[in-house]
TINU-934379 format. One record per residue: residue in three letters; x, y, z of N, C-alpha, C in turn. Coordinates in steps of 0.02 Angstrom, whole numbers, plus 50000, padded with zeros to 5 digits. Each point is the difference from the previous one (the first is absolute). Example, Ala and Ser with C-alpha at 12.3 -4.5 7.8 and 13.67 -1.06 7.14 Angstrom:
<atom code="Ala" n_X="50660" n_Y="49716" n_Z="50390" ca_X="49955" ca_Y="50059" ca_Z="50000" c_X="50045" c_Y="50060" c_Z="50000"/>
<atom code="Ser" n_X="49982" n_Y="50053" n_Z="49964" ca_X="50042" ca_Y="50059" ca_Z="50003" c_X="49961" c_Y="50055" c_Z="50037"/>
END
This chain:
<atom code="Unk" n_X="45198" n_Y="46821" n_Z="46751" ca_X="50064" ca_Y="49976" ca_Z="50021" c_X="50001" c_Y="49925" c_Z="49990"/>
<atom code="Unk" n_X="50070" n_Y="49978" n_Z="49952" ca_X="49993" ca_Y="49911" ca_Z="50001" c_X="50072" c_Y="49990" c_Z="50035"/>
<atom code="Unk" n_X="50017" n_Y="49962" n_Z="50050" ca_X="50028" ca_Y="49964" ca_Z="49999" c_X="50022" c_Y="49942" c_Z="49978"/>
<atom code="Unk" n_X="50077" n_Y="50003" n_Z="49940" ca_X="50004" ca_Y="49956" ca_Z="49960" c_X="50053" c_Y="49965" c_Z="50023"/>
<atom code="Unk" n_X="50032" n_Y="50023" n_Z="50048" ca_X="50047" ca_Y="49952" ca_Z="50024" c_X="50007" c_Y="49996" c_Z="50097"/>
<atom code="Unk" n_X="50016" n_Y="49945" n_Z="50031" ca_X="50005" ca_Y="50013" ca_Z="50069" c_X="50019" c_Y="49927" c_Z="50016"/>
<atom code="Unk" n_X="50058" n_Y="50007" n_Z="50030" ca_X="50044" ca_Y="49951" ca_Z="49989" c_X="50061" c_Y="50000" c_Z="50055"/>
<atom code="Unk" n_X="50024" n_Y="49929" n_Z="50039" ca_X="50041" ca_Y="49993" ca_Z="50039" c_X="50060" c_Y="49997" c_Z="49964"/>
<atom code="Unk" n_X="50052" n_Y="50003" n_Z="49992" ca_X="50050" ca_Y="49961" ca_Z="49979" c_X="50080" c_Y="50010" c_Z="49985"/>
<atom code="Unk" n_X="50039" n_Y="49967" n_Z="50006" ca_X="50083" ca_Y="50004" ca_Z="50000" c_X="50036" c_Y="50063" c_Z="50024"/>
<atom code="Unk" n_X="49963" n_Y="50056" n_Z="49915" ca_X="50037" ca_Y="50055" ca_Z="49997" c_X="49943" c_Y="50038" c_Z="49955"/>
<atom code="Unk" n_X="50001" n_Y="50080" n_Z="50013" ca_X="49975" ca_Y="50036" ca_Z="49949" c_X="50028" c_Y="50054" c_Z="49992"/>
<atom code="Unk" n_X="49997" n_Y="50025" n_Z="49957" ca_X="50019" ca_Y="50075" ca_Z="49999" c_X="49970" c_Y="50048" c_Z="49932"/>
<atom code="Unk" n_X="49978" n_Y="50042" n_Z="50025" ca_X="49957" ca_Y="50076" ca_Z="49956" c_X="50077" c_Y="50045" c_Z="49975"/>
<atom code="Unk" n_X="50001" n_Y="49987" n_Z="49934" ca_X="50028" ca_Y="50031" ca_Z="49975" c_X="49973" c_Y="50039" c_Z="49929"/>
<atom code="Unk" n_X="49991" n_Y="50093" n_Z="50001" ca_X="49981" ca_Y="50024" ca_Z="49978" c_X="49934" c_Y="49967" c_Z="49976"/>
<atom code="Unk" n_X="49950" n_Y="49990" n_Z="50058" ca_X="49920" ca_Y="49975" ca_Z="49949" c_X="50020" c_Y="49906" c_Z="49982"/>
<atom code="Unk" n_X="50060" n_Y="49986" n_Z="49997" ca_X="49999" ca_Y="49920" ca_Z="49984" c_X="50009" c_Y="49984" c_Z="50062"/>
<atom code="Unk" n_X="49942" n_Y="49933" n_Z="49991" ca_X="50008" ca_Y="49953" ca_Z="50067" c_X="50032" c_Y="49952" c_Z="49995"/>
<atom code="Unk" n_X="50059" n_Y="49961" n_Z="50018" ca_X="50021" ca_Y="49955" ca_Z="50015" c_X="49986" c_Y="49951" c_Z="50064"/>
<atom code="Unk" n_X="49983" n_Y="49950" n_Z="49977" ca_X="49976" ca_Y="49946" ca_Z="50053" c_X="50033" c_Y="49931" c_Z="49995"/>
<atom code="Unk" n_X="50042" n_Y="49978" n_Z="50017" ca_X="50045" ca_Y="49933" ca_Z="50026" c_X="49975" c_Y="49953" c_Z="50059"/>
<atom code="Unk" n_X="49965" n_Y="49963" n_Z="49973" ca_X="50006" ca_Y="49932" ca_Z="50050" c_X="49929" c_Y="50014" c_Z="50043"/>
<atom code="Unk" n_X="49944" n_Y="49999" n_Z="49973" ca_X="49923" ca_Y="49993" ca_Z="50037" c_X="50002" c_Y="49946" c_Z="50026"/>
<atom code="Unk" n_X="49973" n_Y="50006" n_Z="50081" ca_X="50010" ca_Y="49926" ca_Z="50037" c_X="49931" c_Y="50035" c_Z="50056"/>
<atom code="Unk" n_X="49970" n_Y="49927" n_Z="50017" ca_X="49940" ca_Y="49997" ca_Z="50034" c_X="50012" c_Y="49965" c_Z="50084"/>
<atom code="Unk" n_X="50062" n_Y="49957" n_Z="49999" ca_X="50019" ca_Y="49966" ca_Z="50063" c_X="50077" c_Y="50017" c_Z="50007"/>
<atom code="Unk" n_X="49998" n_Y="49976" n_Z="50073" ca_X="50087" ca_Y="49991" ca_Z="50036" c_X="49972" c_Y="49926" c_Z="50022"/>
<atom code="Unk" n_X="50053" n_Y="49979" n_Z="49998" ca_X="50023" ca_Y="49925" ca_Z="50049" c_X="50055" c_Y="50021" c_Z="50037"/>
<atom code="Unk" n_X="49992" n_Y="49990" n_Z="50070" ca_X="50052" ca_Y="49986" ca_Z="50019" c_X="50009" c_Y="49932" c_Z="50060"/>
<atom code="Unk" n_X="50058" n_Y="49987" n_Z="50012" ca_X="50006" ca_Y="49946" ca_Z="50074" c_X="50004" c_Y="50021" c_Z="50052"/>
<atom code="Unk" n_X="50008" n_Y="50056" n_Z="50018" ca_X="50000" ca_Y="50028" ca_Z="50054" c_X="49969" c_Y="50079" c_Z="50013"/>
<atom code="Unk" n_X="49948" n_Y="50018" n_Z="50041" ca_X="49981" ca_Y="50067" ca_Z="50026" c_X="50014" c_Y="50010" c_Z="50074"/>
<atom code="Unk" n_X="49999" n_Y="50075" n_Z="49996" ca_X="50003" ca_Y="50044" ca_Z="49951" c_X="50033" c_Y="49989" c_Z="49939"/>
<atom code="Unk" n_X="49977" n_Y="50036" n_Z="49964" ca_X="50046" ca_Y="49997" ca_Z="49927" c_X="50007" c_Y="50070" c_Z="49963"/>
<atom code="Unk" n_X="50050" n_Y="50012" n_Z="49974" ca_X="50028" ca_Y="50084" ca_Z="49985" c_X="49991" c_Y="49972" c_Z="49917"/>
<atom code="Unk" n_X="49957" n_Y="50040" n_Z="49954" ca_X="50009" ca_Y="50017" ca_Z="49940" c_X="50050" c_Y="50060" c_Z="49962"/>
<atom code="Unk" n_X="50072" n_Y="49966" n_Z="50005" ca_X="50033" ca_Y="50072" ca_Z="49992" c_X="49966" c_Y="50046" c_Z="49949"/>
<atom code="Unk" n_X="49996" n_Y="50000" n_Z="49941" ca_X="49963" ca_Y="50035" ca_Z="49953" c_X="49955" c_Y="50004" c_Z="49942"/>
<atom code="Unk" n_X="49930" n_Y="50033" n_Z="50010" ca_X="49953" ca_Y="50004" ca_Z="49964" c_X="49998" c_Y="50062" c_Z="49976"/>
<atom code="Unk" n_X="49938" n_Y="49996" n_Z="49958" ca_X="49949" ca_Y="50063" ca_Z="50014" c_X="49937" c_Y="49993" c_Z="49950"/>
<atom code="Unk" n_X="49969" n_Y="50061" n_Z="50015" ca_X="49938" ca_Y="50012" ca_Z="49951" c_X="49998" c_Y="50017" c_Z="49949"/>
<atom code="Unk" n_X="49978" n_Y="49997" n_Z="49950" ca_X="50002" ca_Y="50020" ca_Z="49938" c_X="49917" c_Y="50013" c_Z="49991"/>
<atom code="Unk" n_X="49991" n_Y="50076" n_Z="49950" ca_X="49921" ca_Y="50028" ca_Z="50026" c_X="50007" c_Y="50030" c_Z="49924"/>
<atom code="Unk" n_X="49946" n_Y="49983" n_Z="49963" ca_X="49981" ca_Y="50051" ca_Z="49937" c_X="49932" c_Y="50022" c_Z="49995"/>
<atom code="Unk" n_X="49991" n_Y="50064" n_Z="50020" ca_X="49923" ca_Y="50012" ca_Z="49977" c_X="49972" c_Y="50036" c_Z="49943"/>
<atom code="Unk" n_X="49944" n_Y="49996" n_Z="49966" ca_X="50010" ca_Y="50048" ca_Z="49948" c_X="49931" c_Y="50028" c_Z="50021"/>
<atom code="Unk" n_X="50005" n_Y="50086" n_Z="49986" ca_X="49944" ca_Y="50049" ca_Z="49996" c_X="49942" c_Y="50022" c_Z="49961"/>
<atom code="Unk" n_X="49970" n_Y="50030" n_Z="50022" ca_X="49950" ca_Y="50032" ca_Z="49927" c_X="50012" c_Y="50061" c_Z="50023"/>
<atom code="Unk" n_X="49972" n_Y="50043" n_Z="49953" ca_X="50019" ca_Y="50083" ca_Z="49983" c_X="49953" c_Y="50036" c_Z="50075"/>
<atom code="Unk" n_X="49972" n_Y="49951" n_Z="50014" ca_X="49925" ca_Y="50029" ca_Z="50054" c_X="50044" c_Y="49985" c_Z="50077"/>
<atom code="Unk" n_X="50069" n_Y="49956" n_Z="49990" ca_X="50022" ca_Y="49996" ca_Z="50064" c_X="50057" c_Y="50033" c_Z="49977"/>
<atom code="Unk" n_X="50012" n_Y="50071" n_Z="49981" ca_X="50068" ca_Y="50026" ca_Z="49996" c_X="49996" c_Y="50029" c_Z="50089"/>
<atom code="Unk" n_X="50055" n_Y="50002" n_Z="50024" ca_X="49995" ca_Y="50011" ca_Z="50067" c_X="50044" c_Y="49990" c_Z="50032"/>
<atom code="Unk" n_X="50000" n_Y="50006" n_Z="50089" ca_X="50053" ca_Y="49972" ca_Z="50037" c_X="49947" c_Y="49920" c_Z="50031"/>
<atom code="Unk" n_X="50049" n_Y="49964" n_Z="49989" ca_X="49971" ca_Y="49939" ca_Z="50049" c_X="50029" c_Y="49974" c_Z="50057"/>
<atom code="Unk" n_X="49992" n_Y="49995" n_Z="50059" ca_X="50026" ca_Y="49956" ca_Z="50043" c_X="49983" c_Y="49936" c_Z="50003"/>
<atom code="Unk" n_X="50059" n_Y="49962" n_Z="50014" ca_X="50016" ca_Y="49925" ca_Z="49993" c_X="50030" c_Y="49978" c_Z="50060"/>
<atom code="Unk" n_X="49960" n_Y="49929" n_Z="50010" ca_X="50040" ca_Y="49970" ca_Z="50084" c_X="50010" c_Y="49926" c_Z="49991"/>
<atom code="Unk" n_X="50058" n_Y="49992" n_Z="49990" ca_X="49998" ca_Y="49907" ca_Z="49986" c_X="50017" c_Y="49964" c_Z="50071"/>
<atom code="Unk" n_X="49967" n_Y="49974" n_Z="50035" ca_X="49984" ca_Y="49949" ca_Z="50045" c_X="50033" c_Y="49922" c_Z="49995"/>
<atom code="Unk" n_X="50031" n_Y="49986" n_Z="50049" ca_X="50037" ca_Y="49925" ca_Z="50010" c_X="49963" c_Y="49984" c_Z="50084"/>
<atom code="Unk" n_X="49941" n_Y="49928" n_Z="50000" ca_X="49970" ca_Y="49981" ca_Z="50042" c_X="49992" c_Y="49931" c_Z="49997"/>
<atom code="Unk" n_X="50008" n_Y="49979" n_Z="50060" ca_X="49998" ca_Y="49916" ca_Z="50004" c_X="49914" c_Y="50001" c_Z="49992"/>
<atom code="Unk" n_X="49979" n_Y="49919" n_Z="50009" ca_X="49948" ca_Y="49986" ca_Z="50000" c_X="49949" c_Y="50016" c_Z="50041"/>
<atom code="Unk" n_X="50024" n_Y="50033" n_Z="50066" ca_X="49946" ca_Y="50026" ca_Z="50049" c_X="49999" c_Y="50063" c_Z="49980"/>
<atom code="Unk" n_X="50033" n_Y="50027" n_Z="49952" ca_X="49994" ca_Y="50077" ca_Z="49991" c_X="50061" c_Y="50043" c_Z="50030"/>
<atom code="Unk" n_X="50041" n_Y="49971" n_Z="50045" ca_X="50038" ca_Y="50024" ca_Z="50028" c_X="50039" c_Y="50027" c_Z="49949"/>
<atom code="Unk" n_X="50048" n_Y="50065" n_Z="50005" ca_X="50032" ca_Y="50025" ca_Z="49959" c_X="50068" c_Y="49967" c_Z="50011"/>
<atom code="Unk" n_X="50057" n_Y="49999" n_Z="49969" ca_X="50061" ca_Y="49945" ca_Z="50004" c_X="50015" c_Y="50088" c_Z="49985"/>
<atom code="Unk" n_X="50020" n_Y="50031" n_Z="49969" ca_X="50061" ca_Y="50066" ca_Z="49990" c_X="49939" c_Y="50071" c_Z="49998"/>
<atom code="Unk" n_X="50031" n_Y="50049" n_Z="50021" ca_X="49980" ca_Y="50065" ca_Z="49976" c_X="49973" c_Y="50006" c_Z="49946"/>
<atom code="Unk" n_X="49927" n_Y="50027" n_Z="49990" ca_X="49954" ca_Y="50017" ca_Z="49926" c_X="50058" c_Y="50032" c_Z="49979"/>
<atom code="Unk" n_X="49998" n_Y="50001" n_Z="49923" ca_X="50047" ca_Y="50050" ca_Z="49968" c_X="49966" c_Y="50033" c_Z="49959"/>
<atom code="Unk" n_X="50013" n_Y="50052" n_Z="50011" ca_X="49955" ca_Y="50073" ca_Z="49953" c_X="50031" c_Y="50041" c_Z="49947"/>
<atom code="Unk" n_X="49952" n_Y="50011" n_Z="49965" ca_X="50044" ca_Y="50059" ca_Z="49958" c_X="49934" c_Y="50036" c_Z="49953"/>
<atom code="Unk" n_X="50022" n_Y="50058" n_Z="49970" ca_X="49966" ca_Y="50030" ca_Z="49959" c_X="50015" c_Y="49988" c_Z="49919"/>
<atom code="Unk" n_X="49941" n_Y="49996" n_Z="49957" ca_X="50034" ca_Y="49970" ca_Z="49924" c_X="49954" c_Y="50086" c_Z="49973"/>
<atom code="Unk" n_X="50030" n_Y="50022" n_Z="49950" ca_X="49983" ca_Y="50069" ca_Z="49974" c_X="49965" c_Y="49975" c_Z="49921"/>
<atom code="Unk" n_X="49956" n_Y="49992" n_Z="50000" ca_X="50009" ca_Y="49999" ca_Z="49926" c_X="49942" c_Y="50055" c_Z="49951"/>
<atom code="Unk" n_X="50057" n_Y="50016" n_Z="49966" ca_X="50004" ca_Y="50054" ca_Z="49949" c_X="49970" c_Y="49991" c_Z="49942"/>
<atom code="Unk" n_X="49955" n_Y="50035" n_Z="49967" ca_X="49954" ca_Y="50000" ca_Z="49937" c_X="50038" c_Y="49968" c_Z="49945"/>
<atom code="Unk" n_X="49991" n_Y="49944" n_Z="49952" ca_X="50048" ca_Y="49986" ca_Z="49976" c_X="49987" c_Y="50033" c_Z="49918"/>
<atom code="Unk" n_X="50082" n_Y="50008" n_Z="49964" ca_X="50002" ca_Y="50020" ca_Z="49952" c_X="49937" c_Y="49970" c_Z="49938"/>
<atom code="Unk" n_X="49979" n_Y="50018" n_Z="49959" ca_X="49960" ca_Y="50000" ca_Z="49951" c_X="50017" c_Y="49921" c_Z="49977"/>
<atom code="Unk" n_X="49979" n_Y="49972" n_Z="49985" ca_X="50024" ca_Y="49923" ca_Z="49972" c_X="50021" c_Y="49963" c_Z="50035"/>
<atom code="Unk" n_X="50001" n_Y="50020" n_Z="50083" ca_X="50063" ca_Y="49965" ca_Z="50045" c_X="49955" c_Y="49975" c_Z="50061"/>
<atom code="Unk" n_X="50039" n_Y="49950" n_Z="50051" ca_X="49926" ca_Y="49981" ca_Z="50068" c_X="50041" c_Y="50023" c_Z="50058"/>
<atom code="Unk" n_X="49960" n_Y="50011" n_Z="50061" ca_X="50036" ca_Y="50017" ca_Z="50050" c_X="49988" c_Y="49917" c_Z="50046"/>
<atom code="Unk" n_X="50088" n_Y="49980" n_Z="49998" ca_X="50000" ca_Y="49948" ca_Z="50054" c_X="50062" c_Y="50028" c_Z="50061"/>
<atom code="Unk" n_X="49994" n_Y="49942" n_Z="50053" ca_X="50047" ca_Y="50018" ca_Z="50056" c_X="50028" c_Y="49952" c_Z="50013"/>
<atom code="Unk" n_X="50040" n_Y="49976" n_Z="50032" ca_X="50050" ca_Y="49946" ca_Z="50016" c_X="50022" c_Y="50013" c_Z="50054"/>
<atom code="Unk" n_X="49977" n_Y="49962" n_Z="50056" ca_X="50023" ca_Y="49988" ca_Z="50073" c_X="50055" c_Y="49940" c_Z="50017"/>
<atom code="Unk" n_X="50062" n_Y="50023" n_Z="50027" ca_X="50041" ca_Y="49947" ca_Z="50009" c_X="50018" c_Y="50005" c_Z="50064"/>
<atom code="Unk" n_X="49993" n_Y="49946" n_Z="50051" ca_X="50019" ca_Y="50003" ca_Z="50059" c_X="50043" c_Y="49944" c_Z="50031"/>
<atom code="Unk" n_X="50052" n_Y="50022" n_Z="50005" ca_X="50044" ca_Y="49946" ca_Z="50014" c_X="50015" c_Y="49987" c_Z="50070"/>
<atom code="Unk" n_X="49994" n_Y="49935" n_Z="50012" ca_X="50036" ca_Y="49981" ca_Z="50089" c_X="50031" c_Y="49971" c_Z="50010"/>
<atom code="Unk" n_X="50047" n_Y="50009" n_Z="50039" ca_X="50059" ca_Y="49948" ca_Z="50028" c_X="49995" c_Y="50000" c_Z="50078"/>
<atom code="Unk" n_X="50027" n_Y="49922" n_Z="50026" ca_X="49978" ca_Y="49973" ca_Z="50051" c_X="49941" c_Y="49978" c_Z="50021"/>
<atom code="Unk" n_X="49967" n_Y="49986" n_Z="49946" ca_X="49913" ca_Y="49988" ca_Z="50026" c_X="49991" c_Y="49939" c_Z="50043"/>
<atom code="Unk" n_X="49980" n_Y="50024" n_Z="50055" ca_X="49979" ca_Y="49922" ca_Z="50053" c_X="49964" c_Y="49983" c_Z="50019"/>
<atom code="Unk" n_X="49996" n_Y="49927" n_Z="49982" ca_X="49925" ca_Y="49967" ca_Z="50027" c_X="50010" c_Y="49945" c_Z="50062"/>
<atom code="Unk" n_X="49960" n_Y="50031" n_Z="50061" ca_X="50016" ca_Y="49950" ca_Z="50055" c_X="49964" c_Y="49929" c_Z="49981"/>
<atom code="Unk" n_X="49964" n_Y="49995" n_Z="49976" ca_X="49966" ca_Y="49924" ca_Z="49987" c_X="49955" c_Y="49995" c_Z="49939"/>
<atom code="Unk" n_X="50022" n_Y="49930" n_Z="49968" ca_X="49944" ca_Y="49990" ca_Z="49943" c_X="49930" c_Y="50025" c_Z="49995"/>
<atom code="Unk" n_X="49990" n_Y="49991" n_Z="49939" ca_X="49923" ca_Y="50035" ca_Z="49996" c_X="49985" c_Y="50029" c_Z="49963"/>
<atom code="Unk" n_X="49930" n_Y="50046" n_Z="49963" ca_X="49969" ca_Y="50024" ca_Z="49936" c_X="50027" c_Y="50063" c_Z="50025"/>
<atom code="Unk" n_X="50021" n_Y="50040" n_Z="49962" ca_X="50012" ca_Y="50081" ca_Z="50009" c_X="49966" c_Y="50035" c_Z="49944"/>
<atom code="Unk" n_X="49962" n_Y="50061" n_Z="49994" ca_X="50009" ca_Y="50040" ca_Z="49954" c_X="50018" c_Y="50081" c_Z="49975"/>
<atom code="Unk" n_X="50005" n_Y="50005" n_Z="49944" ca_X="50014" ca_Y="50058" ca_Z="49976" c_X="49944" c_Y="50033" c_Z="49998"/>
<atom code="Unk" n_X="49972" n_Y="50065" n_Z="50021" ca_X="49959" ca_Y="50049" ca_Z="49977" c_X="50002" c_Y="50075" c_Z="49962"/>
<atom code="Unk" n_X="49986" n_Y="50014" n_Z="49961" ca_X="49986" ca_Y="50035" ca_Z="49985" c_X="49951" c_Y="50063" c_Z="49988"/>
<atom code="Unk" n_X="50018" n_Y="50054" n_Z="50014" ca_X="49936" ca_Y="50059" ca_Z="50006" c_X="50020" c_Y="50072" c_Z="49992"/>
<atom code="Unk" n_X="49946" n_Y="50042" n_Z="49961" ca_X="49996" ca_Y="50030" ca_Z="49949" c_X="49980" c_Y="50039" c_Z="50037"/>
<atom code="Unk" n_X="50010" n_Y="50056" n_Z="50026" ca_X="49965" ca_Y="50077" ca_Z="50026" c_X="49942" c_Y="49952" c_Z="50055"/>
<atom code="Unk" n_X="50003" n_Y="49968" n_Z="50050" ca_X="49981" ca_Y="49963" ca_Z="50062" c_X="49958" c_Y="49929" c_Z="49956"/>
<atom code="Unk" n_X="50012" n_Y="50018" n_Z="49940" ca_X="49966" ca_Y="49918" ca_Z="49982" c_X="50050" c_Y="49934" c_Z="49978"/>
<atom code="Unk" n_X="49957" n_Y="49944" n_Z="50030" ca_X="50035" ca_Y="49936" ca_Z="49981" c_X="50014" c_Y="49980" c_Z="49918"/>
<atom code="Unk" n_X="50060" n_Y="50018" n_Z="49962" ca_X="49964" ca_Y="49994" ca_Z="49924" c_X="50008" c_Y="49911" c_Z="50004"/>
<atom code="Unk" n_X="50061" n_Y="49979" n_Z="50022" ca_X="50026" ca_Y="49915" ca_Z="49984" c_X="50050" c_Y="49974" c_Z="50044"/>
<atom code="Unk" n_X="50019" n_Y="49936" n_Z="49991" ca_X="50039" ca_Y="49973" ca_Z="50053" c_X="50022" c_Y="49924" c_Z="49949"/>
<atom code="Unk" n_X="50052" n_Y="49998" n_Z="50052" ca_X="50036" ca_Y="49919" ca_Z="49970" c_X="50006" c_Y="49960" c_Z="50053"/>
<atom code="Unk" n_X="50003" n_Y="49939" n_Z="50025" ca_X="50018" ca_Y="49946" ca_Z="50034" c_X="50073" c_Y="49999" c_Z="50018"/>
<atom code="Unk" n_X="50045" n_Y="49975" n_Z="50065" ca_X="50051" ca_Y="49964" ca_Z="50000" c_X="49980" c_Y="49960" c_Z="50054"/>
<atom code="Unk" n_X="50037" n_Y="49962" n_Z="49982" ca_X="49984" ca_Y="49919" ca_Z="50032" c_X="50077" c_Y="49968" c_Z="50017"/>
<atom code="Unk" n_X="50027" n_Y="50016" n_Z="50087" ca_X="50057" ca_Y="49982" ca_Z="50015" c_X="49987" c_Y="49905" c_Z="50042"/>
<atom code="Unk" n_X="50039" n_Y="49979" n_Z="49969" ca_X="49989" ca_Y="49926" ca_Z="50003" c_X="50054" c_Y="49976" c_Z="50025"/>
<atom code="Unk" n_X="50001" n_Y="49949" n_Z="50047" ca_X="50063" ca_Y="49984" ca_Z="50039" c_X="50041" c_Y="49913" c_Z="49946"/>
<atom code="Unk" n_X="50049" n_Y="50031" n_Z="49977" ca_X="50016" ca_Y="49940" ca_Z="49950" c_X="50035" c_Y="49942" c_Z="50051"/>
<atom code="Unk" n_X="49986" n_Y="49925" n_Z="49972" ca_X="50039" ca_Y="49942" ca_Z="50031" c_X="50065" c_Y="49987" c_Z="49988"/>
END
């Protein structure tokens, strides 16, 4: 299993197998917290080998720096199917949120995990602007 993409940003959307990804971003600024991110999301591409055709469970994680969780793990199952002769088996996770809130500045991250394992993670870094 590679994860080739995992990514915060603007907008995404999985359409038929194409990933679309708009606007990768690593920080917020804001002047005032709390602060409401009206809308994000995740954008997730993994690709398979023939030895992981299968069901997988997936849990992407949003945690401040003590570990604390900021929203509900979000879960799901990805199926992937033997792929045609000449062809690869990938998946594309898109998870979108609106209203995301952060009571106070600080390192946050994204996690990622694969049937109870950690595969990767990204940084956000909410910064209080002057």
């Amino acid at each position: 299993m590679e994860t080739e993409i995992f990514t915060l940003c603007d907008f995404a959307q999985d359409n038929q197998s194409k990933l679309t990804i708009v606007g990768t971003f690593d920080s917020i600024y804001s002047p005032v917290f709390p602060v409401v991110h009206t809308s994000c999301a995740i954008a997730c591409r993994i690709r398979f080998s023939l030895k992981e055709t299968g069901d997988h469970d997936f849990r992407i994680q949003l945690t401040d720096e003590k570990g604390k969780e900021i929203i509900q793990p979000i879960t799901g199952t990805i199926s992937v199917r033997p792929p045609a002769k000449g062809q690869f088996s990938a998946a594309n996770i898109v998870i979108n949120f609106n209203q995301l809130q952060f009571e106070a500045p600080g390192r946050f991250s994204f996690s990622l995990y694969i049937d109870g394992e950690w595969i990767t993670g990204l940084p956000l870094l909410l910064s209080k602007a002057s």
